[in-house]
C-alpha positions in Angstrom: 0.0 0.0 0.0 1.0 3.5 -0.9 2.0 6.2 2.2 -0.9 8.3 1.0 -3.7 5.4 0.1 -4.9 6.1 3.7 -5.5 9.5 2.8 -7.2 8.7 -0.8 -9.0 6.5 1.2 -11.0 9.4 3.5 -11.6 11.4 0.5 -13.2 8.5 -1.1 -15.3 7.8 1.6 -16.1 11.3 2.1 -17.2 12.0 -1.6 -18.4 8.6 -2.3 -20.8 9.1 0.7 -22.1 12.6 -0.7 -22.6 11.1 -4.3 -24.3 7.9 -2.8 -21.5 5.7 -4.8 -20.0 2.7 -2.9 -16.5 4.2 -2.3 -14.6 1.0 -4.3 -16.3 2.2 -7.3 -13.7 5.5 -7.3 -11.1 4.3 -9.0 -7.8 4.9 -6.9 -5.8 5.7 -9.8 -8.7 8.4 -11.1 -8.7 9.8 -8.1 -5.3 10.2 -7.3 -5.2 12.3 -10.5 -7.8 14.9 -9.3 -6.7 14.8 -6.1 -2.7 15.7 -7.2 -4.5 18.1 -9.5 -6.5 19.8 -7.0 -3.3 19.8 -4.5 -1.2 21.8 -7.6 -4.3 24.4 -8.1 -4.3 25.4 -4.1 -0.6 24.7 -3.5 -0.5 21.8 -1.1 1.9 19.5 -0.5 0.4 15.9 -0.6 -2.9 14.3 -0.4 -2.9 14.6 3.7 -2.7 18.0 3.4 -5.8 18.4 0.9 -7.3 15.5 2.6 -7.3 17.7 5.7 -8.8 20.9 3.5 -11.3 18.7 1.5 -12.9 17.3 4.6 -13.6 21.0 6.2 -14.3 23.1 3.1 -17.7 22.7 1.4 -16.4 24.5 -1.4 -14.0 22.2 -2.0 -15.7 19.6 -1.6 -18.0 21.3 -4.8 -14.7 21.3 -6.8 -13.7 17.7 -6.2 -17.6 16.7 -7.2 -17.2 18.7 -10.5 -14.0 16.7 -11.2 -15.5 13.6 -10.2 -18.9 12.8 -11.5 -19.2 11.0 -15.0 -20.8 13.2 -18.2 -21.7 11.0 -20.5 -24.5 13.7 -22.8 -25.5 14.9 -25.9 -28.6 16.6 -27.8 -31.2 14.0 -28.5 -29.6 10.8 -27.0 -31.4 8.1 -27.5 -34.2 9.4 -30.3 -36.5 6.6 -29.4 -36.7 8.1 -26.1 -37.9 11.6 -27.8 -39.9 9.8 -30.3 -42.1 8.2 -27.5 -42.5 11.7 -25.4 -43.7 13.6 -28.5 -46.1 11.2 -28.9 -47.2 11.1 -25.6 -47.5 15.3 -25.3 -51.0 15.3 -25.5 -51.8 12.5 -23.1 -49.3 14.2 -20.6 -50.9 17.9 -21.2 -54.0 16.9 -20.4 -53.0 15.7 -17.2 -51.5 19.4 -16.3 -55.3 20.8 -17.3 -55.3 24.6 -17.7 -52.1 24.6 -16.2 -48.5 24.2 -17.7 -46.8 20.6 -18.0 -44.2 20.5 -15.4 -41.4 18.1 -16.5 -37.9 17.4 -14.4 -34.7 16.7 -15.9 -32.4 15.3 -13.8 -29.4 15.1 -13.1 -28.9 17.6 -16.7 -25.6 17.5 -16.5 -24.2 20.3 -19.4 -28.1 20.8 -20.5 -28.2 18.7 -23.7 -30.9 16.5 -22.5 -32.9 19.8 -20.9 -32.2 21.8 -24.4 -33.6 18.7 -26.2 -36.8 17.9 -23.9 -38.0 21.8 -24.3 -37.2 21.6 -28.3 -39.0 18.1 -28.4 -42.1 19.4 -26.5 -42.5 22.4 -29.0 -42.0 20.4 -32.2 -44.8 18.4 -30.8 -47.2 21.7 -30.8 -47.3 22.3 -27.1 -46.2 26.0 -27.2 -43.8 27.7 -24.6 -45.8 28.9 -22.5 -47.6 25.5 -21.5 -44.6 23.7 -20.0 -42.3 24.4 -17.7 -38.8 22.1 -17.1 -37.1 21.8 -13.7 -33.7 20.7 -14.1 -31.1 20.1 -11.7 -27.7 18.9 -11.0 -24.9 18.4 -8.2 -22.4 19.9 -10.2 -21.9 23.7 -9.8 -20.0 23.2 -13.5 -22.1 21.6 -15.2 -24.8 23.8 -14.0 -23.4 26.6 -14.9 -22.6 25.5 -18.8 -26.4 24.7 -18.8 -27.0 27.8 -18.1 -25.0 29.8 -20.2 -27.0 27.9 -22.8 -24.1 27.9 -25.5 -22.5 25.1 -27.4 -19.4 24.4 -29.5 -20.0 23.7 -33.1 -18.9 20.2 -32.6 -21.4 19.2 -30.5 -24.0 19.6 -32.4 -22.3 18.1 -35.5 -24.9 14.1 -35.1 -27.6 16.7 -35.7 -30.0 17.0 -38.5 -30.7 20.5 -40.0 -34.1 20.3 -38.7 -32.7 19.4 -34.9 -30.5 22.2 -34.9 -32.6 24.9 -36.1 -35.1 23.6 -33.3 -32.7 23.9 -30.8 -31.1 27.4 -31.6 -29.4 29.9 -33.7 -25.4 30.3 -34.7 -23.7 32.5 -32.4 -20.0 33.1 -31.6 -18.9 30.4 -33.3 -20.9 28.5 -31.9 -24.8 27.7 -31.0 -27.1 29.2 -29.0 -30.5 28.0 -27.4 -33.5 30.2 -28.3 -34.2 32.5 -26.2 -38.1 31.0 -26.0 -37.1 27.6 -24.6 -34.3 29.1 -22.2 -37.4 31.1 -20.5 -39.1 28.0 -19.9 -36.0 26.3 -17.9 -35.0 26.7 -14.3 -31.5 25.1 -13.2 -31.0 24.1 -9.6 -28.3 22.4 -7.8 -29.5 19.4 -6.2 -28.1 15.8 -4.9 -30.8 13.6 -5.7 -29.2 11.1 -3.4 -30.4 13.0 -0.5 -34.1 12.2 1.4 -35.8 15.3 0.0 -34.1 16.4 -2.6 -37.3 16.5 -4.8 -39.8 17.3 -1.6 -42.8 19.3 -2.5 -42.5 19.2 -6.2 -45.2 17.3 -8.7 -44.5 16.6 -12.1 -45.8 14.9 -15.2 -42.7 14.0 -16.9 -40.0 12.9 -15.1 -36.3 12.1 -17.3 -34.1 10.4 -14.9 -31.7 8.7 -17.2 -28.0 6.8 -16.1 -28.3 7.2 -12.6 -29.1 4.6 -11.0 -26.3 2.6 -12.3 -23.4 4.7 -10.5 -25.5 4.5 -6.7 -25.2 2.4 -4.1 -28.2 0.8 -2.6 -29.3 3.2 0.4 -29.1 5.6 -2.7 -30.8 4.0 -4.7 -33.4 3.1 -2.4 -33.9 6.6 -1.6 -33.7 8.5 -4.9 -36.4 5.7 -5.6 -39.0 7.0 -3.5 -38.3 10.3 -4.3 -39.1 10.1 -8.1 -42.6 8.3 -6.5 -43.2 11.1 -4.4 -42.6 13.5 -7.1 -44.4 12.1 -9.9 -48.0 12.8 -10.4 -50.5 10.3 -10.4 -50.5 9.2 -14.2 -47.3 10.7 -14.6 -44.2 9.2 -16.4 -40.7 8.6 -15.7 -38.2 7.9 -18.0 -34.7 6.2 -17.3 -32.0 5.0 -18.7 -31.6 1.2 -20.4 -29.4 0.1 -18.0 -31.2 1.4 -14.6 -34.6 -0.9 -14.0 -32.5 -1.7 -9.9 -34.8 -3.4 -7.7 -35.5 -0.3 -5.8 -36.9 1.1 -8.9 -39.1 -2.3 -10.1 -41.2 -2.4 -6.5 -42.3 1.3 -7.1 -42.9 1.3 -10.9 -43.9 -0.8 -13.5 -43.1 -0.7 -17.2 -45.8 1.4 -19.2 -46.1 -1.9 -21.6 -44.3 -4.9 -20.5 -41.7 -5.0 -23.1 -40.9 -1.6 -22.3 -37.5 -0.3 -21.4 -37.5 2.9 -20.8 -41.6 4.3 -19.9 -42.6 4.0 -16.5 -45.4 4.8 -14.6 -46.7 3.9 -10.8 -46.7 0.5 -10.2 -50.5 0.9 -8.2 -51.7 3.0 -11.4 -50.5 0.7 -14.4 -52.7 -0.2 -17.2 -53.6 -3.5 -17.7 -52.2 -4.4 -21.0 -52.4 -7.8 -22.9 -48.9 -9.3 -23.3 -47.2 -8.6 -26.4 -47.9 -11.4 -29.8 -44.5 -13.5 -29.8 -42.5 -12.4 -32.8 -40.8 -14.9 -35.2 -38.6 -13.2 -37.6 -34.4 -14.4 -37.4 -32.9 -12.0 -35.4 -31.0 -9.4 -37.1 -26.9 -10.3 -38.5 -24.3 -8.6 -36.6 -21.0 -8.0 -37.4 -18.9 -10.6 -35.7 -17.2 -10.2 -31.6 -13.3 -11.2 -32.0 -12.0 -12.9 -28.5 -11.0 -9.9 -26.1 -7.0 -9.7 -25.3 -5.4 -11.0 -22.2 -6.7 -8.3 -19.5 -4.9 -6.5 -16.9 -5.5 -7.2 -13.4 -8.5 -5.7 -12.1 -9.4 -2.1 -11.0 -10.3 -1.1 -7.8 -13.8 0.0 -10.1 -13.7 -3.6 -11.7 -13.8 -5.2 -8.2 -16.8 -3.4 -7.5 -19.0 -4.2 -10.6 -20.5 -7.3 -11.7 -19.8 -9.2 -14.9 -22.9 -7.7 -16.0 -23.5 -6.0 -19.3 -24.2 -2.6 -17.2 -21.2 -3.5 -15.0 -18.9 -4.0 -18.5 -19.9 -0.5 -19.6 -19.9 1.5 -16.8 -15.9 -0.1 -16.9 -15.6 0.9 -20.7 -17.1 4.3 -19.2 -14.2 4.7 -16.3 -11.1 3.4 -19.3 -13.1 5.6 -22.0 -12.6 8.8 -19.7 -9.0 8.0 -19.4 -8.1 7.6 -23.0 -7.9 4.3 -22.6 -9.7 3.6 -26.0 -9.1 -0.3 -26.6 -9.9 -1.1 -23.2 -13.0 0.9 -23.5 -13.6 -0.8 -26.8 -12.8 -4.6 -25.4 -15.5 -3.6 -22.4 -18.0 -2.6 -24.6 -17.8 -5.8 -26.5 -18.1 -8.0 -23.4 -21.1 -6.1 -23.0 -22.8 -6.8 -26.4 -21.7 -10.6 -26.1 -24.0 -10.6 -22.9 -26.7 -8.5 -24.0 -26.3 -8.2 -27.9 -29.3 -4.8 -27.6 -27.3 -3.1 -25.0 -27.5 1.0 -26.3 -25.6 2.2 -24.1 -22.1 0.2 -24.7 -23.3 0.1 -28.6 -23.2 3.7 -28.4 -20.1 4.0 -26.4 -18.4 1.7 -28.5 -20.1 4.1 -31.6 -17.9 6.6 -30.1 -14.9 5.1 -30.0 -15.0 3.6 -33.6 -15.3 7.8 -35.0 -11.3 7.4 -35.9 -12.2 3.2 -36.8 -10.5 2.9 -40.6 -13.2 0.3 -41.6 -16.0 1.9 -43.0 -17.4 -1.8 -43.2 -17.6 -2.0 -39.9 -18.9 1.6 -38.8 -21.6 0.9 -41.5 -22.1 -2.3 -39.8 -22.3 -0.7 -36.3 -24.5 2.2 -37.1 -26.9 -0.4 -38.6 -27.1 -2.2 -35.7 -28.0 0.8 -33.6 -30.6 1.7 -36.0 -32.5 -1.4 -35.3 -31.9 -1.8 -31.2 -33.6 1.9 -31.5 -36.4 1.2 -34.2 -37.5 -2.1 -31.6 -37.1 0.4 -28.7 -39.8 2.8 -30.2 -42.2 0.8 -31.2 -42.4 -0.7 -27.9 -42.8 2.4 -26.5 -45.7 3.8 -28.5 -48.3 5.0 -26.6 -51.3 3.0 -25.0 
């Protein structure tokens, strides 16, 4: 063990504790990086010395959460996801009556997922002034580029003409969020791993997307109850492919059983027939080579199950630390377990940008194009 690995072990437990991680899942070498970084930026000597500053300074501990929590965004993520909600926007209005439809967005992260929501909800016809969008985060960074409400050039460059223009305007260089959906969106700092973090508040949509699969139980357990509290009766909340927990199943049911991402109260489902078996072959994809001899595990790898979530949120962690084969080898042991998996088939989409095949990105971007195209029409409305 290293001198300092006591040290990295208090700030672990301390910011693992305030995220609602399980402080294994902090990868030491990850975080002895930010922690050596933050120790150069207030001129420390060593990780006892910050350890002793991070533990009594709330700002700092903001500053370490900005450096540590995972940002994995971009407009329109997931289009079945948007598909399904504009088709849903009348069902869900009517629910507000006269008022507006009050939808939560959260954790937002830079804003791409709020900027997309409020341009999705207008395209569908309900105009600004019938909606209003909560979203909230934990990071005081992320926060603030959501609010500034401004864009590089590049990361709007997956869009369609038609998206764009939606979304905003050319400015700076750049692109800017019109000014009519930027009225209709309040940022908030929140840790939704805290009892109460959504108290008092009712809404009709509820995105709560790749959260779930970074918490530890008690976490989980509680941001659970939360959404329940917060949604309205007939109400939905969305998550992420990867995040139907337990804690989640035993206060929500899918909106149609085949469903993946829709769900509504488990004690006001709709009864719905189960879906006709289908019988076409399933769809060719291009072929999994055998993965390299691996290193020895992380600290993160230690922590997560061989599951296909588990492989990702690994490919997620190497990924972030330029470690692009490893990322690539863990999003394939992903897609060998669960061949549908869109969030390591987008990962792995990523990666391949720079991939020299064409064959093979044609093959990949195929692939996704059908796990979507099932995903939507299981989640057209009832």
């Amino acid at each position: 063990m290293r001198p300092d690995s006591i040290f990295l072990t208090r700030i672990a437990e301390r910011l693992a504790g305030v995220l609602g991680m399980e402080p294994r899942a902090l990868e030491e070498k990850r975080l002895r990086s930010m922690v050596a970084t933050r120790c150069r930026v207030l001129e420390l000597a060593d990780p006892a010395a910050y350890a002793e500053f991070f533990e009594s300074s709330a700002d700092e501990q903001a500053a370490l959460i900005d450096a540590a929590v995972i940002r994995e965004t971009r407009f329109f993520r997931d289009p079945a996801v948007f598909a399904q909600i504009q088709t849903a926007v009348v069902r869900l209005a009517a629910l507000a009556g006269p008022g507006p439809l009050r939808v939560l967005s959260a954790p937002c992260s830079t804003g791409q997922e709020t900027w997309s929501l409020a341009a999705t909800l207008v395209e569908a016809g309900l105009p600004p002034g019938r909606f209003e969008i909560d979203a909230c985060d934990i990071s005081p960074a992320a926060l603030a580029a959501s609010d500034a409400a401004w864009y590089a050039e590049d990361a709007l460059r997956h869009l369609t003409p038609e998206q764009r223009a939606s979304l905003g305007a050319p400015d700076a260089g750049g692109w800017r969020v019109h000014e009519t959906l930027r009225e209709r969106v309040r940022f908030t700092r929140r840790n939704l791993a805290e009892s109460g973090a959504l108290a008092g508040e009712a809404y009709h949509l509820i995105l709560c997307r790749n959260l779930f699969i970074y918490l530890a139980q008690p976490a989980r357990e509680t941001l659970a109850r939360s959404l329940a509290a917060a949604l309205a009766p007939g109400g939905r909340l969305v998550i992420g492919t990867a995040d139907r927990v337990e804690e989640l199943s035993a206060l929500f049911t899918p909106l149609k059983p085949a469903s993946s991402f829709a769900f509504v109260h488990r004690d006001l489902a709709i009864p719905i027939a189960p879906p006709r078996p289908l019988h076409s072959r399933p769809a060719a994809v291009a072929p999994v080579p055998a993965a390299r001899p691996q290193a020895a595990p992380t600290a993160i790898e230690e922590a997560l199950p061989a599951t296909a979530t588990g492989l990702y949120l690994r490919a997620v962690e190497a990924h972030q630390h330029g470690e692009l084969r490893k990322a690539e080898r863990r999003c394939r042991q992903a897609l060998y377990l669960d061949g549908k998996h869109l969030p390591s088939l987008e990962l792995l989409q990523s990666i391949w940008r720079q991939q020299p095949s064409l064959r093979l990105r044609r093959a990949l971007d195929a692939r996704i194009h059908r796990v979507k195209a099932d995903a939507l029409r299981t989640e057209e409305t009832v």
